[in-house]
C-alpha positions as CSV (number, residue, x, y, z in Angstrom):
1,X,9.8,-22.0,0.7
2,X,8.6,-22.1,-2.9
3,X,7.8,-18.7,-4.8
4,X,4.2,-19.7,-4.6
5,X,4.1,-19.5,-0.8
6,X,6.5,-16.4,-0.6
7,X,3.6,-14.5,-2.8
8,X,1.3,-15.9,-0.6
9,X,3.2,-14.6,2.7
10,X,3.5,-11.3,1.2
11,X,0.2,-10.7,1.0
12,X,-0.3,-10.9,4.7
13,X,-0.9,-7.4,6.5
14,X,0.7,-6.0,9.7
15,X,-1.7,-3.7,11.7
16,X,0.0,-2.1,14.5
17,X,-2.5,-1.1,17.9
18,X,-5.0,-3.7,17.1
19,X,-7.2,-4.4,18.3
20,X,-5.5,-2.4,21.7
21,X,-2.2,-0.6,22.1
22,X,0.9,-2.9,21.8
23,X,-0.9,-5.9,19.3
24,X,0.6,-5.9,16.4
25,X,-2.5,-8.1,14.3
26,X,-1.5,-10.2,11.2
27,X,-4.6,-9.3,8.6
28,X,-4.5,-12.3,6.0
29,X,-8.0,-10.7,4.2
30,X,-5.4,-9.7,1.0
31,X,-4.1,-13.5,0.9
32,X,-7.8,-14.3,1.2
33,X,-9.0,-12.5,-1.7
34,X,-6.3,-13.7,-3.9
35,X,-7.0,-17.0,-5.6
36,X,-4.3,-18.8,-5.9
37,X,-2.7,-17.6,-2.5
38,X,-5.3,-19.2,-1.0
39,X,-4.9,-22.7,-2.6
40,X,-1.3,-22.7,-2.3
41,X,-1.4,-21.8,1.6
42,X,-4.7,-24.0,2.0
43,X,-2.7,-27.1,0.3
44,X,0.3,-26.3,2.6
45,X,-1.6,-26.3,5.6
46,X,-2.7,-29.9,5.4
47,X,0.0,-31.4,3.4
48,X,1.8,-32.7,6.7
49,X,-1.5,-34.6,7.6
50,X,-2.5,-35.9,4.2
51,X,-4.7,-39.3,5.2
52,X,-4.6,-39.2,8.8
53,X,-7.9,-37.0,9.7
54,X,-11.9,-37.2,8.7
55,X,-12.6,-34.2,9.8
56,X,-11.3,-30.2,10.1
57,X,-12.1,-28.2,12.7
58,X,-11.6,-24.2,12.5
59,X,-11.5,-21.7,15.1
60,X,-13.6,-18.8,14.9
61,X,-13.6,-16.3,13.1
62,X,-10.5,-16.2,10.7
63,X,-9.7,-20.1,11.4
64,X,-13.6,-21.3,9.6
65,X,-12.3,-19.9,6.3
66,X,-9.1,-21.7,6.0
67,X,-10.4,-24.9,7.8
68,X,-13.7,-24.5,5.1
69,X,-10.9,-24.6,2.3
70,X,-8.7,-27.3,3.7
71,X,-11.9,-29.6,4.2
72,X,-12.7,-28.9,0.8
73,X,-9.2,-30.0,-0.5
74,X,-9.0,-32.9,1.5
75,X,-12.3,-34.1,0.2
76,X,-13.5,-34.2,4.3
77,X,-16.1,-32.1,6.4
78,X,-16.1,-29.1,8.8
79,X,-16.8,-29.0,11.7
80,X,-16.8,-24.8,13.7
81,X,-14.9,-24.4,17.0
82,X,-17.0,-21.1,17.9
83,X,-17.1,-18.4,20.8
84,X,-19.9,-18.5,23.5
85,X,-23.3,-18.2,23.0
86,X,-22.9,-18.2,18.7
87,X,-24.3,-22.4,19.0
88,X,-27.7,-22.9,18.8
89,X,-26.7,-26.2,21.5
90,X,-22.7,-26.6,22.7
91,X,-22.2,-29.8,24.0
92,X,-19.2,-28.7,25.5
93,X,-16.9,-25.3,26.3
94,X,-14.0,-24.1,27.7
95,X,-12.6,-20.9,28.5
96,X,-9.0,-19.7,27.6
97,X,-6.8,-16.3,28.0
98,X,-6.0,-14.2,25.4
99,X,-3.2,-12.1,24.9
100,X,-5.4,-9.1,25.6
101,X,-8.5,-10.7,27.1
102,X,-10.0,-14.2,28.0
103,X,-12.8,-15.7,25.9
104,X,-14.6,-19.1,25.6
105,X,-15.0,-21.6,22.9
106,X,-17.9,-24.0,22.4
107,X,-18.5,-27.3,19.6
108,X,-21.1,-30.0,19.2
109,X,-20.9,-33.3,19.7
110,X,-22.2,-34.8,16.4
111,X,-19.1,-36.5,15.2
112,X,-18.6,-40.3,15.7
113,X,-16.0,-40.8,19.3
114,X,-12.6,-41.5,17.7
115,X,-13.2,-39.2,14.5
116,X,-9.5,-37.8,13.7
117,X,-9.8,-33.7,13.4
118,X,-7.2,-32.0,12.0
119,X,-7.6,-28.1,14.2
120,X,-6.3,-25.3,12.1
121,X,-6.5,-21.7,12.8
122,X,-5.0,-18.9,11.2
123,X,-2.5,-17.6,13.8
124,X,-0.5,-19.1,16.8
125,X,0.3,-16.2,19.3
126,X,0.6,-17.5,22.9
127,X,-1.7,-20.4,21.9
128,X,-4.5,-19.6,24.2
129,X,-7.1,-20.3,21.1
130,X,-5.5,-23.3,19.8
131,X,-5.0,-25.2,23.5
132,X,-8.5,-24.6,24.4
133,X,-9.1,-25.9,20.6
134,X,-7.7,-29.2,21.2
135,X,-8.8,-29.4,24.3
136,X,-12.5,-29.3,23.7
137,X,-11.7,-31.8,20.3
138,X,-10.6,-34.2,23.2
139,X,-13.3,-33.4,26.1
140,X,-15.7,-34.8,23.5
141,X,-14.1,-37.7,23.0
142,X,-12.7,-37.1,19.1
143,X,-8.8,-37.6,18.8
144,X,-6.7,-34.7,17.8
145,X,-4.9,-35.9,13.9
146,X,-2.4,-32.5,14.1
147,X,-2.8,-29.1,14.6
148,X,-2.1,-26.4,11.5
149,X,-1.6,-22.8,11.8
150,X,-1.2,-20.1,8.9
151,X,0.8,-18.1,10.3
152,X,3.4,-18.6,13.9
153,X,4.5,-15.5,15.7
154,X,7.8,-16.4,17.3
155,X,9.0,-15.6,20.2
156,X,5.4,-15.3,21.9
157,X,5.7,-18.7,23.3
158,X,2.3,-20.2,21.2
159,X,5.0,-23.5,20.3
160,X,5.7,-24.0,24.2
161,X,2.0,-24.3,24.9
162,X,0.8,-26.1,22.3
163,X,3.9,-28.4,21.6
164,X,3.9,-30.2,17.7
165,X,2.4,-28.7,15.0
166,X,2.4,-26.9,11.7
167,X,2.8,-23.7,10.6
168,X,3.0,-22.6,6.9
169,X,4.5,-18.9,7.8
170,X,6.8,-17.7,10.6
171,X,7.3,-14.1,11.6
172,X,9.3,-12.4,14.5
């Protein structure tokens, strides 16, 4: 890893009991709010993918600012992967488990059939968010191009569910 991206890292936050007893949350609002932590880590996350997708998709809430910046670097659009009920018409949802809940994502269906997304989000845990991600990119009929993550916890089992993709950071 290059200094860049080890500044970046250490910038990343580790909130123990939230949001409930037992999470330990990964807050990346100080790599956020430093400049060039965010370009280095924006650049890394779609490096692997460089050419191969027309559009990024974030997951809400922490995943639309780093998909915004990675569409914005790859010259591409954005398109929101958001929870129930925030669209003003879903054309499709689905509902996923959470490591301390369940929830539901919805997305619209403006995007041409075949339009390559690249789905980033900001952390893998047991890769509840990021399955029901690609699977509402694919109910609608778009083709998933990779999937990038900020930040991987290990050991969770997020990698088994999901299977290939990206992650910039890695933490135990």
């Amino acid at each position: 890893m290059n200094s860049e991206l080890a500044r970046a890292e250490s910038l990343i936050a580790s909130i123990p009991d939230y949001p409930q007893p037992g999470i330990l949350f990964r807050d990346i609002t100080p790599l956020l709010a430093d400049a060039e932590a965010l370009r280095v880590t924006t650049e890394a996350l779609i490096e692997p993918f460089a050419g191969s997708f027309d559009v990024v998709a974030g997951i809400e809430a922490r995943g639309f600012i780093l998909a915004g910046a990675a569409a914005i670097t790859a010259g591409v659009g954005f398109v929101p992967i958001r929870k129930a009920g925030k669209l003003p018409r879903p054309a499709a949802s689905v509902d996923y488990a959470l490591e301390y809940g369940s929830a539901t994502v919805e997305m619209h269906d403006d995007l041409p059939s075949g339009t390559r997304i690249l789905l980033i989000d900001d952390v893998l845990a047991t890769g509840g968010t990021l399955a029901a991600g690609r699977e509402i990119v694919e109910n609608l009929g778009y083709a998933v191009a990779g999937i990038s993550v900020l930040f991987e916890i290990d050991g969770l089992g997020g990698r088994d569910v999901i299977g290939d993709l990206h992650t910039v950071f890695h933490s135990a």
